[in-house]
C-alpha positions in Angstrom: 83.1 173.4 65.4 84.0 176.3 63.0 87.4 176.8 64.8 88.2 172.9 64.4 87.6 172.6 60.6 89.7 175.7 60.0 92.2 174.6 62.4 92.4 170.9 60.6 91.8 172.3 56.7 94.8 174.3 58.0 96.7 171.7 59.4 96.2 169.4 56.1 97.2 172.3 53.8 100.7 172.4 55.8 101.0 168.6 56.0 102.7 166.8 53.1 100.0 163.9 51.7 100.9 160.6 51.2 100.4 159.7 47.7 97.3 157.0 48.3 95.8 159.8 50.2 96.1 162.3 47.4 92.8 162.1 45.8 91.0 161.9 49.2 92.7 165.1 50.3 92.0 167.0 47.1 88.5 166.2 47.9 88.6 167.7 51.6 90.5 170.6 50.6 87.8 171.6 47.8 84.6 170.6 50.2 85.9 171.5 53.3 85.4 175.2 52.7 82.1 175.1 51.7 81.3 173.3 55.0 82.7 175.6 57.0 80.5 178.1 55.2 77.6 176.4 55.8 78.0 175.9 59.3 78.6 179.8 59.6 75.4 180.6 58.0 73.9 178.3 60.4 75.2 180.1 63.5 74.1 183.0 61.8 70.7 182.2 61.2 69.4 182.3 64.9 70.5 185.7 65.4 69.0 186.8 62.2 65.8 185.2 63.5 65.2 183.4 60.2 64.0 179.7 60.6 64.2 178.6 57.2 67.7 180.0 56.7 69.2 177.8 59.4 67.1 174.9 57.7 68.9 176.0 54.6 72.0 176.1 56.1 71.9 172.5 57.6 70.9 171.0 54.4 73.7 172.4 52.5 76.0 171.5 55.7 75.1 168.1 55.4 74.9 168.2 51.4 78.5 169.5 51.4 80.1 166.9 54.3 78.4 163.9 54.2 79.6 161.5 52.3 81.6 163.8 50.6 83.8 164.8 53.0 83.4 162.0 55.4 84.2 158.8 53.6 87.4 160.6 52.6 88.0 161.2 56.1 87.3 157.4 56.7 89.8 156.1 53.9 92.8 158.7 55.8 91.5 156.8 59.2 89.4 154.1 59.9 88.2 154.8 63.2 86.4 158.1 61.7 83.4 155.7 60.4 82.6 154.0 63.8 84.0 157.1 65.9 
């Protein structure tokens, strides 16, 4: 999943932005990297053996994406909220 954020946050910084998008995108390009983050200190946390670091992890994953990231993701494409 790390691979397809980077590869989309990527993509979007490459891709010109519609201007009713704008403000949506800004928002996704500020949050996304901290998701991404997140989700790598997750992986990490197993191998480090420490339980409460991958809890950690997950709630800032979920702290940093959701709504934040995903209702902008649902006003660039509808089918994100039911998909």
């Amino acid at each position: 999943m790390i691979a397809v954020w980077e590869r989309f946050l990527k993509d979007l910084n490459a891709t010109s932005v519609a201007p009713k998008f704008k403000a949506d995108v800004a928002i996704i390009r500020s949050q996304l990297p901290k998701g991404i983050d997140d989700h790598r200190a997750m992986v990490a946390a197993p191998t480090a053996g420490d339980k409460s670091a991958m809890q950690k992890a997950a709630e800032n994953y979920i702290g940093d994406m959701v709504s934040t990231v995903t209702d902008p993701l649902g006003d660039i494409y509808a089918p994100w909220r039911t998909e």
